[in-house]
C-alpha positions in Angstrom: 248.3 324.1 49.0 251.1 321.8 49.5 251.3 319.0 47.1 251.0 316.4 49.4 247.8 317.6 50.9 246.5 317.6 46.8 246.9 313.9 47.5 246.0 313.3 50.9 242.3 314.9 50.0 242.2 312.5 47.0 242.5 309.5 48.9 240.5 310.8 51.5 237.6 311.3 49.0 238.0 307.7 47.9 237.4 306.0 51.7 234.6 308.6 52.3 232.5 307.3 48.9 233.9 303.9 49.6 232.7 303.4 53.1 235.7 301.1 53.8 239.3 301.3 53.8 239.8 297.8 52.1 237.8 299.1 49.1 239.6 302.2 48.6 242.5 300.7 48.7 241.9 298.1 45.7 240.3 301.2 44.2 243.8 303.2 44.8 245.9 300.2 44.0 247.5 300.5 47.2 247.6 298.7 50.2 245.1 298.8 53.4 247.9 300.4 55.7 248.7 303.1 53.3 245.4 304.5 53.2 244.7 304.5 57.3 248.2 306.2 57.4 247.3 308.7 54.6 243.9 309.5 56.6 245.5 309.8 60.0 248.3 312.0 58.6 245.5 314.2 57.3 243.7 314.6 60.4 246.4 315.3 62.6 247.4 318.2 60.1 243.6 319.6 59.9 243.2 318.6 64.1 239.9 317.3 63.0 238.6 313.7 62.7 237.0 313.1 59.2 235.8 309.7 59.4 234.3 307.4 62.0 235.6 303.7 62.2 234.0 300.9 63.8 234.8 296.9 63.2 232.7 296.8 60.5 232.3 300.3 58.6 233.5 303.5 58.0 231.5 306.9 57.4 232.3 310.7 57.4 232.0 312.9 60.3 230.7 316.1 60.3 233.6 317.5 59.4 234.1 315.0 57.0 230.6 315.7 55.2 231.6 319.0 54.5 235.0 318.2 53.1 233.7 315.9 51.1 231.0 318.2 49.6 233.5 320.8 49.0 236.0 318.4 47.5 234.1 316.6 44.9 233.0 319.6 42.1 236.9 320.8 42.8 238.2 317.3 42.2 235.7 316.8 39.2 237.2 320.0 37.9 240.7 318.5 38.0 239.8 315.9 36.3 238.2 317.6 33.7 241.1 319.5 33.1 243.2 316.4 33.0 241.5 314.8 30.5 241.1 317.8 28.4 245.1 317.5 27.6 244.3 314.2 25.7 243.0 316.7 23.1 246.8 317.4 22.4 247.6 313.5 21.4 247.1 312.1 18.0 244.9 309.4 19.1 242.0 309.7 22.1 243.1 308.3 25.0 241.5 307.8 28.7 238.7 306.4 30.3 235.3 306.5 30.4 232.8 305.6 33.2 229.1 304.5 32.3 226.6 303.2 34.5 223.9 301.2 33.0 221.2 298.4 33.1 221.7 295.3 32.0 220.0 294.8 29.2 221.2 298.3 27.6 224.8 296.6 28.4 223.6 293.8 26.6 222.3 295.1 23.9 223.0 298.5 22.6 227.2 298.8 24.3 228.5 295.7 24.2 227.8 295.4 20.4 229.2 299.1 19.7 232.3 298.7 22.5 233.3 295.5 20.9 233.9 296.8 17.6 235.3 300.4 18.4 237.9 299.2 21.5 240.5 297.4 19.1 240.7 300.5 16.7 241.7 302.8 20.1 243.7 300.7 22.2 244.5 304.1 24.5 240.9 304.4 25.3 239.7 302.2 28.0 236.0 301.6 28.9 234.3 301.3 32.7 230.8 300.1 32.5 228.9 299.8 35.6 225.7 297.4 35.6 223.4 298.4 38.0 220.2 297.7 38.6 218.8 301.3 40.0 219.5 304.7 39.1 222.8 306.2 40.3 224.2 310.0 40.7 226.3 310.1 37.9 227.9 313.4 39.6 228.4 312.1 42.8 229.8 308.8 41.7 231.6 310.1 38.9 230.5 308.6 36.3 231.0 310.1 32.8 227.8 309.1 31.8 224.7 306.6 32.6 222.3 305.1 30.0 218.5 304.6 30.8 215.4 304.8 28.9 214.4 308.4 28.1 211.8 309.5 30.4 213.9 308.7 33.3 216.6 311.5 32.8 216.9 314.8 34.7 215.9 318.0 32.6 220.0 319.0 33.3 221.3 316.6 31.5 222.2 316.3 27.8 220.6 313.3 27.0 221.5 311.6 23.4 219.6 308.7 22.1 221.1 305.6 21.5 218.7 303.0 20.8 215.6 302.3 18.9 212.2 302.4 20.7 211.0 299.9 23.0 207.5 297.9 23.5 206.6 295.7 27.1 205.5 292.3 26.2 202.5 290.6 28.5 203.3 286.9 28.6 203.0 283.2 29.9 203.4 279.3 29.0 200.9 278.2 26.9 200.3 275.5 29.4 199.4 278.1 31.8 196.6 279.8 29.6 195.3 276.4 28.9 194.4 276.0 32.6 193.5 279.9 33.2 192.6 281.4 30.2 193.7 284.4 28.1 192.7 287.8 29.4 190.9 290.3 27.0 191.6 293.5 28.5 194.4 294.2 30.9 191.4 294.3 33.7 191.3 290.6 33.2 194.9 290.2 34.8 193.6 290.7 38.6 192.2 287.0 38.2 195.4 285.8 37.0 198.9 284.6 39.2 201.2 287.4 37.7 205.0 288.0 38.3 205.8 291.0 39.8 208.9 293.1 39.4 210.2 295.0 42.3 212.2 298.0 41.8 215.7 297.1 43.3 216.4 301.1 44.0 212.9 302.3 46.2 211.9 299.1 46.8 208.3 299.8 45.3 206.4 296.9 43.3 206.4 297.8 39.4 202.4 298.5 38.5 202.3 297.2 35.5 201.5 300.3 32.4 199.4 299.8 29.2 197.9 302.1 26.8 195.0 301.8 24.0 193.5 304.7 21.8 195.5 307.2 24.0 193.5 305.9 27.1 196.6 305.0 29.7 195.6 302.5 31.8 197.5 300.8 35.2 196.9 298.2 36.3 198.3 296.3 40.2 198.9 292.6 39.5 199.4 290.3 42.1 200.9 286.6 42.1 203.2 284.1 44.0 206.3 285.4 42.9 208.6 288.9 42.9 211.8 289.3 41.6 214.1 292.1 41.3 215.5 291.4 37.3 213.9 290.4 34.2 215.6 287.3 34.0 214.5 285.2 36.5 210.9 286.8 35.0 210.8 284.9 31.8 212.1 281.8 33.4 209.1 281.9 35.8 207.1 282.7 33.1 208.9 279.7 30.7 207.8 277.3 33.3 204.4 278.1 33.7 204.2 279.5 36.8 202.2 283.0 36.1 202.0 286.1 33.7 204.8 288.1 33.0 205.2 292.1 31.8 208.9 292.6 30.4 210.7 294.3 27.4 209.4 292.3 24.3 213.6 291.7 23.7 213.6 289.9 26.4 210.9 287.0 25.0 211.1 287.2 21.5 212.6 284.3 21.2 210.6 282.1 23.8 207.8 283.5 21.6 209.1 282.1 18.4 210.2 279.0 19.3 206.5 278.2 21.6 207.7 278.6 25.1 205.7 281.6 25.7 202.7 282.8 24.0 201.9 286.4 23.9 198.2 288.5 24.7 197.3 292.3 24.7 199.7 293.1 22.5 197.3 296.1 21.3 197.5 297.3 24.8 201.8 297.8 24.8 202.4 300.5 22.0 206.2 301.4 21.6 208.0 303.9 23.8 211.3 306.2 23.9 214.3 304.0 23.9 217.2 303.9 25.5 219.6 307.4 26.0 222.9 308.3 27.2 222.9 310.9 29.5 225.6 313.4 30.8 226.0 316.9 32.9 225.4 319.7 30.7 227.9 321.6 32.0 230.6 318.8 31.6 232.7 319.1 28.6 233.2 315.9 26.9 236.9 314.5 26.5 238.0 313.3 23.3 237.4 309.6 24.5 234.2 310.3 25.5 233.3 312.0 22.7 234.5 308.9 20.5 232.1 306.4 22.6 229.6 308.9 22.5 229.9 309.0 18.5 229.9 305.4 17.4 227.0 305.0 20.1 224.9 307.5 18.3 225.6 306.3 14.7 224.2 303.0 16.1 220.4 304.6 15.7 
């Protein structure tokens, strides 16, 4: 393979995931007309169109499709092999890619990154806050974090965080006027706040458990959102029931904005976990964030 084909495919593989030429370009560091000469160059060497354009996208072929299948676990492989070198400096070096939630960001990286960075000024750090769940493969990520029973069986998964409980809540103003429920039954006579799950689009039914008896229960209210945050300040003003991460209220709690009910019904589950392919080897970088986040438990 000539060398500049090595290239041409990399850039190729960059519009294809990008679905724009604009985009890969930023992500390349290069400019617009670069890229669309880099494609078209490509093309007229293979005689085959890889991507569609139209005004306002662009998507692979069916050509394209299978280039870019074939191209991505050889690409990965490259990388890999590129990274592994950094094993031969003093010091890691390189980046890492991690896809996460919000609130794990918050939380559990954010606190570890911003004490580890300064000591490793080679390594650099890509977090990714997403609401749903991505393809750490496909996207090439190095890693994602989520909370442990939403991990694939193939994936090492490490834990990272301490377990977790869901908090039911509201105003006290609004239990005043409606009353406290007893049982998590109680909640279909109550305006709840639902959560709809940004990646399927399904509306979260809200989970509890007593005595080992699991119990779920579908909630229904004025209001949906698609993030916690926007949750509690609903809740905050009164205008339902909320379900969230107790983290999320504990302070609303403690300073009277929000008064909590059935907390008997919300026992603690697994925490949050790093996650990455099992048949990945970790770089040195890697294996430095992946280190400090563990000791964090």
């Amino acid at each position: 393979m000539a060398r500049e084909d090595l290239s041409d495919l990399s850039v190729f593989v960059v519009v294809a995931e990008e679905r724009s030429f604009t985009r890969a370009a930023a992500k390349l560091g290069t400019s617009q007309s670069a890229v669309s000469q880099t494609i078209r160059r490509l093309e007229a060497r293979l005689g085959l169109r890889l991507l569609t354009r139209t005004t306002r996208s662009v998507a692979p072929t069916q050509a394209g499709d299978r280039l870019l299948a074939g191209l991505r676990p050889a690409l990965g492989e490259i990388e890999d092999q590129l990274a592994g070198l950094t094993e031969l400096r003093d010091k890691p070096a390189g980046t890492v890619r991690i896809t996460t939630g919000q609130h794990a960001a918050d939380t559990i990286l954010w606190p570890v990154l911003q004490g580890l960075l300064p000591k490793y000024p080679d390594v650099q750090v890509e977090l990714s806050v997403d609401t749903g769940l991505r393809d750490i493969v496909a996207d090439r990520f190095d890693a994602g974090v989520r909370l442990g029973e939403k991990i694939d069986k193939d994936m090492v998964a490490v834990r990272i965080g301490p377990d977790l409980r869901m908090a039911v809540v509201a105003a006290p103003k609004y239990f005043r006027k409606h009353g406290k429920p007893a049982t998590p039954h109680d909640l279909a006579r109550h305006s709840c706040i639902n959560l709809r799950f940004p990646t399927l689009g399904g509306i979260y039914v809200w989970e509890f458990e007593k005595d080992k008896r699991e119990l779920l229960v579908r909630v229904e209210g004025q209001l949906t959102f698609n993030e916690s945050g926007l949750i509690v300040k609903a809740a905050c003003a009164g205008l339902g029931v909320a379900f969230v991460l107790e983290d999320h209220v504990t302070e609303h709690i403690a300073k009277g904005r929000l008064q909590r009910v059935l907390a008997d019904w919300c026992p603690p589950f697994s925490g949050y976990h790093l996650y990455y392919p099992s048949r990945r080897q970790p770089t040195p970088a890697f294996a430095l964030v992946l280190d400090a986040l563990r000791g964090r438990v």
